[in-house]
C-alpha positions, 0 to 999 in steps of 0.5 A: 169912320173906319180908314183902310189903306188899300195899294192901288191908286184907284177903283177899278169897278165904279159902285155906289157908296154904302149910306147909314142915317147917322152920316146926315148929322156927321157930315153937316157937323163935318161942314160946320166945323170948315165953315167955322175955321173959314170964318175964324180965319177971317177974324184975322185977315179980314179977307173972304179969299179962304172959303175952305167948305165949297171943295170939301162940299164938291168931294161929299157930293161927287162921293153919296151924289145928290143926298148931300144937297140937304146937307151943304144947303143947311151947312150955307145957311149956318155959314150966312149966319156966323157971318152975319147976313142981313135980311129976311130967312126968304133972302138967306135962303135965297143966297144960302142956295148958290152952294148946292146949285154950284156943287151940283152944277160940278157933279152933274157937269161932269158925271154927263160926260164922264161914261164910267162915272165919278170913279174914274175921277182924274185917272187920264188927261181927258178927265182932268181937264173935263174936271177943271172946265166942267167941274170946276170952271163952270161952277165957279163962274155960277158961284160968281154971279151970285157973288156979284148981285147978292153979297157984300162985294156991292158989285166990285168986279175987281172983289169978285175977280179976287173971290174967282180966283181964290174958289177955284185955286182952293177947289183945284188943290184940295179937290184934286188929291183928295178926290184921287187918293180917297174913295168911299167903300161900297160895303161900309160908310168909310173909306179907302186910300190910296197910299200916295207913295205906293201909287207915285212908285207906280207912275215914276221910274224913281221908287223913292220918295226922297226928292218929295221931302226934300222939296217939301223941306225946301218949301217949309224953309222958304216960307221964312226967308221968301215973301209969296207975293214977290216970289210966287213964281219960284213955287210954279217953276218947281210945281213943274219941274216936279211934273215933268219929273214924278208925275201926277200924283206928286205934283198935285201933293205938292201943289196942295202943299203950296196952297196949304203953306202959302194961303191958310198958314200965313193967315193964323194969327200966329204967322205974323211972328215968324213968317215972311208972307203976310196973310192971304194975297189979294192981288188978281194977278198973283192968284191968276199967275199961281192958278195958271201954274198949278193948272199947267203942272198938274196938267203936264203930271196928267200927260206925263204919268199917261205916257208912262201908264202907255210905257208900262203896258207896251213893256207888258205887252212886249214881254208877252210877246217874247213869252208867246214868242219862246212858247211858239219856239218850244212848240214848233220843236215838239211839233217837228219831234212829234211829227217824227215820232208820230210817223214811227210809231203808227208806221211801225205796228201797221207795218208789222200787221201787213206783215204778218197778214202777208205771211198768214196768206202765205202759210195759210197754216192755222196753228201759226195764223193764232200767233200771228192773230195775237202779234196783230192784236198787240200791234192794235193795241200798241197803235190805241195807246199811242192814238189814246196818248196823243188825245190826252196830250190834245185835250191837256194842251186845248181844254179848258179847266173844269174845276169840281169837287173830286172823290180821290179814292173812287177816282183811283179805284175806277183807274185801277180796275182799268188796269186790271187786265195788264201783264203782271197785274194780279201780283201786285198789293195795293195800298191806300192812306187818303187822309185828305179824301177830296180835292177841288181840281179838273178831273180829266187833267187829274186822271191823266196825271193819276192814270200815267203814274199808276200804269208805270208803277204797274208796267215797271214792276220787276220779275221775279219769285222771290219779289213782292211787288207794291204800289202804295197810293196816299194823300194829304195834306202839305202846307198849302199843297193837297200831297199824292203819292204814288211809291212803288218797289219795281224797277226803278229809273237810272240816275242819268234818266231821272232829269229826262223822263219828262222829255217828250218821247223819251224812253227811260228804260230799255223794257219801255213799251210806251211812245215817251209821251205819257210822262210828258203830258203828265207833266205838261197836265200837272203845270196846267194845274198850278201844281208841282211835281217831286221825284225819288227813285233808285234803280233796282229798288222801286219810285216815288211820285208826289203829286202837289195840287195847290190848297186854294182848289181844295175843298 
């Protein structure tokens, strides 16, 4: 059976545990084998306060449900027998069938009122406390009167009281940790566990666990020196000290600690040797007073760790609202620039067609109303870019990812043939290296990224007879980054611009046509993206763009 360490402390998604048919004789040969040791113990002590299947026959149930019913059936019948019970099959079956009834009465307890099924098993107050009172308490309470009218107690209140107690304090601390740091996978027949100090870091301000085997240490030494049955209540006290201090899943490791040091220990035959505690108490007041603190600690863990969970979501809760907080500041700035720059910019080409509309009325001349016709429609076509620009900022702050395989090389093609009518275009040489010629990613963020970086390299390419401009445009891949690159020999941005150019309406150049926005949202579209942006430029020599989309989009 395959064991996995899993880093948290439960399962969220409650699913049913896969079955195979070699599980059925596992599991009853798994009973058996507790059966037996509870037995061997016996040998010793002659004592029935150890009846180590009944908790583990409530953690098969509450993990593969009601299958198992066949099996701790069986597993009790086997049990009578070692122990020697008289009488016909008819009785023994008769007797044999308090297991199944108790477990299945635990199970069914509390899967009724439990909403999000055994899963959830002991992850809040309200279900601990439904699981001692219903998955624990009220089958107890059934075992009992089976014990009282069909076995050897001869209807000794007193026996049965005893044999009460020891069930539901052996359930209690070895149901509980294992029940809450074990979980049946759903995929295979195995399990995964919670590592206990991963999870007691969790729901602790202290993240060692140091302090836990010191008091285990303390434990270990006291069982020498310290008899149980005089001093139990030295045990209880530390439970909940540990409680108040650590938190559920450490007390309920201690407690089960308690148990396995102070009630099966003692009983080897061994024991008698060398530790002080002589065997398995049978007082009803020493099993009440343990039950009671062991209930009570495990109880003030449960609260404890819930107001820390409380206390971890509310400082959650708090740094997102400082973060929704700093990102309302930031936006409020931008709005009041965009405002400013939102009035110029369209104010100024409407303000320049007025004009030269007022002066075309005037002249009334047609030589000059061609020019004044073309200044027009570069002032519309100054105003459609900006209008174009402040879309593409809407949709990259408002649109939601739409993740597709996108095909880099007709994506940039379709960009350039855009750009074919800008100033300058015909003299530029493209090149192009797509070794990685596909990418997974939102294709609408991904033009706009393309499309401002391209238009730059082409709007930004120095003049001259001698020079020969070119834009090279490349792909690949770089660790787990899809690479793009975008080099150019034009212009060029000064140093001192270089930390600015992403600055919403900043302007790098004294030849920039543009509003400032389009590097902007450039970068504003990349970080939607998860991805990083690199820059290299020199003045007078020409840029360098890189592009880095994350590889898990990459198909």
């Amino acid at each position: 059976m395959q064991i996995s360490l899993n880093e948290t402390a439960r399962p969220v998604k409650s699913v049913p545990a896969k079955w195979v048919w070699w599980a059925w004789p596992l599991l009853l040969t798994f009973l058996v084998s507790i059966s037996y040791g509870s037995y061997y113990l016996r040998n010793f002590t002659d004592s029935v306060l150890l009846y180590l299947p009944t908790p583990f026959a409530i953690i098969l149930l509450y993990w593969y449900g009601p299958r198992m019913l066949p099996i701790i059936f069986l597993n009790e019948i086997v049990t009578l027998l070692l122990w020697g019970a008289s009488g016909s099959w008819i009785r023994i079956a008769l007797i044999a069938s308090h297991a199944p009834i108790m477990t299945y009465a635990s199970w069914f307890l509390y899967k009724r009122t439990n909403s999000e099924g055994v899963k959830d098993l002991l992850s809040s107050t309200d279900s601990f406390i439904r699981f001692v009172l219903l998955g624990v308490f009220v089958p107890v309470l059934i075992n009992s009167v089976f014990t009282y009218h069909y076995t050897f107690v001869n209807k000794d209140i007193y026996v049965v009281s005893l044999i009460f107690l020891a069930d539901f304090l052996t359930i209690i601390t070895i149901a509980t940790p294992l029940l809450y740091f074990l979980s049946p996978k759903a995929d295979s027949f195995s399990f995964t566990i919670a590592k206990p100090f991963a999870t007691i870091s969790l729901e602790q301000r202290t993240p060692k666990a140091i302090q836990f085997w010191v008091i285990v240490t303390g434990f270990v030494a006291m069982i020498f020196f310290v008899d149980f049955d005089t001093y139990w209540y030295i045990y209880g006290v530390i439970s909940i000290i540990v409680a108040i201090q650590r938190g559920f899943a450490t007390v309920i490791l201690i407690n089960c600690i308690i148990f396995i040091l102070n009630y099966i220990l003692p009983v080897l035959d061994f024991a008698d040797i060398f530790l002080a505690s002589k065997g398995s108490t049978k007082s009803v007041s020493i099993h009440l007073g343990m039950l009671a603190m062991i209930i009570s600690s495990s109880l003030i863990g449960r609260v404890i760790s819930d107001l820390w969970k409380i206390e971890y979501k509310l400082t959650e809760q708090k740094k997102e609202l400082e973060k929704a907080n700093s990102q309302l500041t930031k936006t409020n700035s931008e709005l009041d620039r965009f405002v400013y720059s939102l009035s110029h910019d369209i104010s100024a080409p409407l303000k320049s067609i007025k004009g030269l509309v007022n002066l075309s009325r005037i002249e009334n001349s047609p030589e000059h109303s061609a020019l004044y016709l073309s200044k027009i429609d570069t002032s519309i076509n100054k105003l459609e870019s900006f209008i174009a620009e402040v879309l593409d900022y809407s949709r990259t702050n408002r649109a939601e990812l739409q993740s597709e395989k996108i095909h880099l090389d007709t994506v940039i093609m379709e960009l350039i043939e855009d750009f074919k009518y800008l100033e300058n275009f015909q003299k530029i040489e493209f090149k192009y290296d797509f070794a990685a010629e596909y990418v997974m990613s939102d294709k609408f963020l991904l033009k706009v990224i393309l499309s401002n970086l391209i238009s730059n390299a082409i709007k930004y390419q120095k003049i001259g007879t001698d020079h020969r401009p070119f834009i090279n445009i490349s792909s690949g891949e770089e660790g787990q980054f899809t690479k793009i690159k975008i080099e150019d020999n034009g212009e060029g941005i000064a140093p001192q611009s270089q930390e600015r150019i992403f600055e919403m309406f900043y302007r790098g150049s004294s030849n920039s046509t543009g509003s400032g926005l389009g590097l902007y949202i450039l970068k504003e579209a990349i970080e939607k993206l998860n991805g990083k942006i690199e820059m290299n430029s020199e003045l007078g020599k020409g840029s360098s763009f890189i592009i880095l989309i994350p590889s898990s989009t990459q198909v």
